[in-house]
N, CA, C and O atoms as a DFTB+ gen file, in Angstrom:
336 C
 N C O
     1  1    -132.475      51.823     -81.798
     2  2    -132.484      51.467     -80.380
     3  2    -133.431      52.389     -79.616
     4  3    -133.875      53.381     -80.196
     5  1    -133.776      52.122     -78.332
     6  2    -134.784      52.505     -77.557
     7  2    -134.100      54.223     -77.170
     8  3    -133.084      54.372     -76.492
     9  1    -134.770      55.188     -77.663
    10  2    -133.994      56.347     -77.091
    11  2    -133.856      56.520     -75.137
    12  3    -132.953      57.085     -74.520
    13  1    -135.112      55.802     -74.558
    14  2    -134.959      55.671     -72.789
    15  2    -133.617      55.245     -72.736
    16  3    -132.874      56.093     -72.243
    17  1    -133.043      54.138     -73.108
    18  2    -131.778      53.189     -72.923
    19  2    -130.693      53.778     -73.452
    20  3    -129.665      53.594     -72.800
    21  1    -130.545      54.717     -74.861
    22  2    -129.824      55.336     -75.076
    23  2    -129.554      56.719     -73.858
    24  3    -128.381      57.056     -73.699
    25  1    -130.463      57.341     -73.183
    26  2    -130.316      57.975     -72.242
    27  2    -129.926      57.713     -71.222
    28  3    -129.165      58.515     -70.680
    29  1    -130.354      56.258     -70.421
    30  2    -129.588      55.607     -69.473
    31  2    -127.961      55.471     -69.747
    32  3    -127.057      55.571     -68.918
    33  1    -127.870      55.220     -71.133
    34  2    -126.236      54.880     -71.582
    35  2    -125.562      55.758     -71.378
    36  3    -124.488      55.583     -70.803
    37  1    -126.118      57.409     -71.923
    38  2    -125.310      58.518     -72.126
    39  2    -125.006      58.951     -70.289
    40  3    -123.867      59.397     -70.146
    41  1    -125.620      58.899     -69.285
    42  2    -125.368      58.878     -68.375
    43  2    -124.671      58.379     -67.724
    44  3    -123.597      58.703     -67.217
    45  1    -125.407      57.337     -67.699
    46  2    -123.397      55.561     -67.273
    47  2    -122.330      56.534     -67.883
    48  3    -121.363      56.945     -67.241
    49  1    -122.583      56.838     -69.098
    50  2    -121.015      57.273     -69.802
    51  2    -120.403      58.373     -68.878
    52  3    -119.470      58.330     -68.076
    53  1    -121.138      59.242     -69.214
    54  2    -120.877      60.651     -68.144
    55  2    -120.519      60.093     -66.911
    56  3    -119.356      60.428     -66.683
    57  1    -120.982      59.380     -65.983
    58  2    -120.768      59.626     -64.476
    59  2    -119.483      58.721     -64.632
    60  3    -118.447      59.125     -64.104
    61  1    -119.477      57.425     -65.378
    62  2    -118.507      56.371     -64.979
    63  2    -117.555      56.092     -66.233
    64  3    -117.071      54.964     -66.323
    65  1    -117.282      56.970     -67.126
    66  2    -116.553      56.592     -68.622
    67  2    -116.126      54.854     -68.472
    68  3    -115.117      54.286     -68.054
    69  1    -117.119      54.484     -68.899
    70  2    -116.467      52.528     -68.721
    71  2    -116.109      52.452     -69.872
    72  3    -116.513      52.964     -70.916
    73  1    -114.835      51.365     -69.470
    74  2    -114.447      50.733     -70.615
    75  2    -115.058      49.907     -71.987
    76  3    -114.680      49.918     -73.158
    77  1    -116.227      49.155     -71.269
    78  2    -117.045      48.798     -71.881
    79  2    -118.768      48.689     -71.130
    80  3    -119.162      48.350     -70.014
    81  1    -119.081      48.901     -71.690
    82  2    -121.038      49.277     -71.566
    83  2    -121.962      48.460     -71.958
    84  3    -122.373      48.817     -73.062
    85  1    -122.417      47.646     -71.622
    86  2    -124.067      46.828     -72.446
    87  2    -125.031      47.147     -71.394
    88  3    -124.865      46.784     -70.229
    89  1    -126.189      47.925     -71.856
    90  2    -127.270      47.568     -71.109
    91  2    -128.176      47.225     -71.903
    92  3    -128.447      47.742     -72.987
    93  1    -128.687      46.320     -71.376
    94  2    -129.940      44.816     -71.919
    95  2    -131.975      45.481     -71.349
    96  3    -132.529      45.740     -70.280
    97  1    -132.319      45.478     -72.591
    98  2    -133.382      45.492     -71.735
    99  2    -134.211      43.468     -71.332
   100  3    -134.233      42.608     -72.214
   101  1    -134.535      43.320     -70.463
   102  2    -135.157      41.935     -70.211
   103  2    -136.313      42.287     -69.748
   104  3    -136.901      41.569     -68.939
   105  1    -136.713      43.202     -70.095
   106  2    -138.970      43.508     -69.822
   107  2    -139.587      42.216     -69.974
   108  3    -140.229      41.644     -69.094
   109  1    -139.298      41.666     -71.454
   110  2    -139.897      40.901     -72.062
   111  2    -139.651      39.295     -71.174
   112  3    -140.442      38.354     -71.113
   113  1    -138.535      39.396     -70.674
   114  2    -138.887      37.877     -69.609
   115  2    -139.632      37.792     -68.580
   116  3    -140.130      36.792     -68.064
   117  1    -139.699      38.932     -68.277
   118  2    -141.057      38.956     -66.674
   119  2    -142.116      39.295     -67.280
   120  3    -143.039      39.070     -66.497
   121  1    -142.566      39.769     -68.367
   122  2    -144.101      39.646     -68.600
   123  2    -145.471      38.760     -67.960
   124  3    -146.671      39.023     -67.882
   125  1    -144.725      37.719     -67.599
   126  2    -145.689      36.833     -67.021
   127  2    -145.818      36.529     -65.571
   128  3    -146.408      35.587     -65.042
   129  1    -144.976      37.767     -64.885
   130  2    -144.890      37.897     -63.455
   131  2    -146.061      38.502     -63.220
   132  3    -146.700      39.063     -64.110
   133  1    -146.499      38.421     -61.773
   134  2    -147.807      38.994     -61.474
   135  2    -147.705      40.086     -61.172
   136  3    -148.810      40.629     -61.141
   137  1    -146.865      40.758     -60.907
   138  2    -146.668      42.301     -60.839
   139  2    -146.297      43.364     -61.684
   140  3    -146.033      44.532     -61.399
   141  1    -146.331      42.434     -63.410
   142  2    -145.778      43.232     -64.036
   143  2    -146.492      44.423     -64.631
   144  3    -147.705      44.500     -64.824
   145  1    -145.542      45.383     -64.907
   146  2    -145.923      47.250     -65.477
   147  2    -145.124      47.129     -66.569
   148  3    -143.903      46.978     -66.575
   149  1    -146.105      47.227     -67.784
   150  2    -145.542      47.454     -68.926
   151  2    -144.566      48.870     -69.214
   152  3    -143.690      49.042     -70.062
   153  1    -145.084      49.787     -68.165
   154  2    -144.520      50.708     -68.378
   155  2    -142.912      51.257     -67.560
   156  3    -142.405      52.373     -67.668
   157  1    -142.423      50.175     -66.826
   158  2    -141.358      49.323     -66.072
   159  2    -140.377      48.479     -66.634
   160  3    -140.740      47.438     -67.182
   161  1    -138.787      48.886     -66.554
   162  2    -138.169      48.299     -67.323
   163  2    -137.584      47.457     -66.264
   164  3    -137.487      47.763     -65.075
   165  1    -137.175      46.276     -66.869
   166  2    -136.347      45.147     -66.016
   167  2    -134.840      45.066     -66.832
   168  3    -134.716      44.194     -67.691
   169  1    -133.976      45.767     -66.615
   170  2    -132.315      46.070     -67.070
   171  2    -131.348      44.962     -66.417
   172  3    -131.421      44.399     -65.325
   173  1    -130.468      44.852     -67.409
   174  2    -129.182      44.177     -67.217
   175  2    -128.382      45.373     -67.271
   176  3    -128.709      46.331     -67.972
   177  1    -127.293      45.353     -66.521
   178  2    -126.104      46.567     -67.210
   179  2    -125.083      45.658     -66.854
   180  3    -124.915      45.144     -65.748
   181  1    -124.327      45.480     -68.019
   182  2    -122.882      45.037     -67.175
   183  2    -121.519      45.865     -68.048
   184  3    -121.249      45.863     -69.249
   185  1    -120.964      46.413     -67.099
   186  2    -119.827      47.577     -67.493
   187  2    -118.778      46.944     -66.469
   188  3    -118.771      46.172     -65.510
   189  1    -117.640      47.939     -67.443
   190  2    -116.347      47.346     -66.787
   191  2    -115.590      48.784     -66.282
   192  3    -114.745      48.960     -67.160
   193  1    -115.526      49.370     -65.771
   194  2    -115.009      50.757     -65.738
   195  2    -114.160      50.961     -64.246
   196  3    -114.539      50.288     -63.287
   197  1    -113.242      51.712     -64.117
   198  2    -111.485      51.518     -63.367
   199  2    -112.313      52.314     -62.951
   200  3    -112.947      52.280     -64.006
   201  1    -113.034      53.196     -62.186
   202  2    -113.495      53.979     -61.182
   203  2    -114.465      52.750     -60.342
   204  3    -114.303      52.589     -59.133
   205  1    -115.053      52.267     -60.800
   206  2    -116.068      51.298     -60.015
   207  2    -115.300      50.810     -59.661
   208  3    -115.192      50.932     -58.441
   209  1    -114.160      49.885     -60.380
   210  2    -113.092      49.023     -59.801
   211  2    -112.702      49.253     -58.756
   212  3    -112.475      48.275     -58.045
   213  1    -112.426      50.752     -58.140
   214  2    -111.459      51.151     -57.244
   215  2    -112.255      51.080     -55.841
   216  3    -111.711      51.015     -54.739
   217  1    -113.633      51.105     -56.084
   218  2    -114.854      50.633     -55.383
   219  2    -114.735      49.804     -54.518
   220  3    -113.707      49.183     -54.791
   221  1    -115.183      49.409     -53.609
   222  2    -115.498      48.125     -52.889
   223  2    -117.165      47.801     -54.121
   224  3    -117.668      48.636     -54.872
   225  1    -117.650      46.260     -53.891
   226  2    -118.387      46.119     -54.738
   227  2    -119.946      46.911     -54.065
   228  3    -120.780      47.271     -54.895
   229  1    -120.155      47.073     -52.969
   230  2    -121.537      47.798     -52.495
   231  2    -121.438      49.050     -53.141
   232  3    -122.240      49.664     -53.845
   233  1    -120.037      49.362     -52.676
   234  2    -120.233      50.827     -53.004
   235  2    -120.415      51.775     -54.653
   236  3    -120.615      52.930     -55.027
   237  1    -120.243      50.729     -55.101
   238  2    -119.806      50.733     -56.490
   239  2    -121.354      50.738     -57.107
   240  3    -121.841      51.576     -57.867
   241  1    -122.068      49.376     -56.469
   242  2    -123.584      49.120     -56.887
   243  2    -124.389      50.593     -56.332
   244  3    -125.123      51.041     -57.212
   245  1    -124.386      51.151     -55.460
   246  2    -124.573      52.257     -54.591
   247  2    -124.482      53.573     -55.432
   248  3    -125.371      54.424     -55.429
   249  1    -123.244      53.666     -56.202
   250  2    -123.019      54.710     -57.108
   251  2    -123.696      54.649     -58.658
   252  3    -124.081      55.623     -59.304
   253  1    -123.730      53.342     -59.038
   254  2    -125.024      53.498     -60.119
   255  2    -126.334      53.558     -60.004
   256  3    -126.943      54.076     -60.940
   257  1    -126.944      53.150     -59.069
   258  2    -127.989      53.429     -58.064
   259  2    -128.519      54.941     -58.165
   260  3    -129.554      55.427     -58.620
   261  1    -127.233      55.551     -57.471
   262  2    -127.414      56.740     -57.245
   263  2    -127.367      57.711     -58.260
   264  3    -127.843      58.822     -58.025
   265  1    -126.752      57.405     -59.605
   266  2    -126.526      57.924     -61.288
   267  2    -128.002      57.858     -61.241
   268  3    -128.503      58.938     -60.925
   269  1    -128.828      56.920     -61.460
   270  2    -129.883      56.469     -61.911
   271  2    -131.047      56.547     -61.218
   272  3    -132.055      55.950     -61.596
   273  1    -131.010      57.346     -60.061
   274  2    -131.516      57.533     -59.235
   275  2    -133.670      57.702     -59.303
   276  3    -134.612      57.157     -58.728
   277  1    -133.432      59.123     -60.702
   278  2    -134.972      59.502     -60.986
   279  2    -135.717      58.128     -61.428
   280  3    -136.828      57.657     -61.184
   281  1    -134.563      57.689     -62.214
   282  2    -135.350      56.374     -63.347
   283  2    -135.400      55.287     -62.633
   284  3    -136.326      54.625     -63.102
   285  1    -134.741      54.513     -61.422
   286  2    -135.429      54.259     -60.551
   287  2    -136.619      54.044     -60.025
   288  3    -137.426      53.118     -60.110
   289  1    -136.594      55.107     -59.436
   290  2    -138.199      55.605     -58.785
   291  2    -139.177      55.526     -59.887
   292  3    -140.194      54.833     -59.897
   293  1    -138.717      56.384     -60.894
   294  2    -140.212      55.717     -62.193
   295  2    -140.412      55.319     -63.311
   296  3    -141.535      55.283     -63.815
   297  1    -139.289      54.932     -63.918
   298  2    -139.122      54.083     -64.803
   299  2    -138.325      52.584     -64.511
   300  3    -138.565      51.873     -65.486
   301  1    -137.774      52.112     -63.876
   302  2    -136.842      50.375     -63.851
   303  2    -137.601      50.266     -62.438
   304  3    -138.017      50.990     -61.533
   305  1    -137.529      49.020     -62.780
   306  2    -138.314      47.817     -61.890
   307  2    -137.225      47.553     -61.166
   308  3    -136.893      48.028     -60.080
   309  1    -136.561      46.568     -62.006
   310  2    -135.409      45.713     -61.503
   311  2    -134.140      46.624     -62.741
   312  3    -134.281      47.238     -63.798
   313  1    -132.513      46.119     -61.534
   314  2    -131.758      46.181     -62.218
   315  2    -130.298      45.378     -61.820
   316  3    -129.476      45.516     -60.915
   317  1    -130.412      44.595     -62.827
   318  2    -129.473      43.625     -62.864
   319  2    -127.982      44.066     -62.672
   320  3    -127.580      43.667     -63.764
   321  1    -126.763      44.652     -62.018
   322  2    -125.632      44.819     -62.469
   323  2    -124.470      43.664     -62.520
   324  3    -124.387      42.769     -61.678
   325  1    -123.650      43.810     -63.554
   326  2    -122.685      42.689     -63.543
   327  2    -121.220      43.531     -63.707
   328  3    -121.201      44.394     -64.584
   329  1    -120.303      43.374     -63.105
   330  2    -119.108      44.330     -63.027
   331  2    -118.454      43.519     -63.745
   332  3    -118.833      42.349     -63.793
   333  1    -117.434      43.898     -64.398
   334  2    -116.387      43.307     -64.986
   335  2    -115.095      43.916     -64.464
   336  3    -114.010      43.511     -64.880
């Protein structure tokens, strides 16, 4: 597996211990967007974790946001979240 994504993971883990974890890379479906940066990831994450839960849903999106904050700014494009 991609060691970037394994680093994104180990983080999710740390800040939010979820129950369950997938993050997806989907680079490869926007390739043919006109803005695309190969060097730009386009992520799915969808986790299920009783701290987000306790969240309202902004605030929750807000707090992985804010985990993920550096990689953001210069590594992910887009990022998909799906709560469970």
């Amino acid at each position: 597996m991609n060691t970037y994504l394994d680093k994104l993971k180990a983080r999710i883990n740390e800040k939010f211990n979820p129950d369950k974890l997938l993050l997806i890379d989907n680079s490869n479906l926007h390739s043919k967007h006109k803005f695309f940066d190969s060097n730009k990831y386009h992520l799915k994450l969808i986790i299920k974790s009783e701290k987000l839960k306790k969240m309202k849903r902004i605030d929750s999106h807000r707090a992985i946001f804010e985990a993920l904050d550096e990689e953001m700014k210069k590594k992910i494009h887009a990022l998909e979240i799906i709560l469970e």
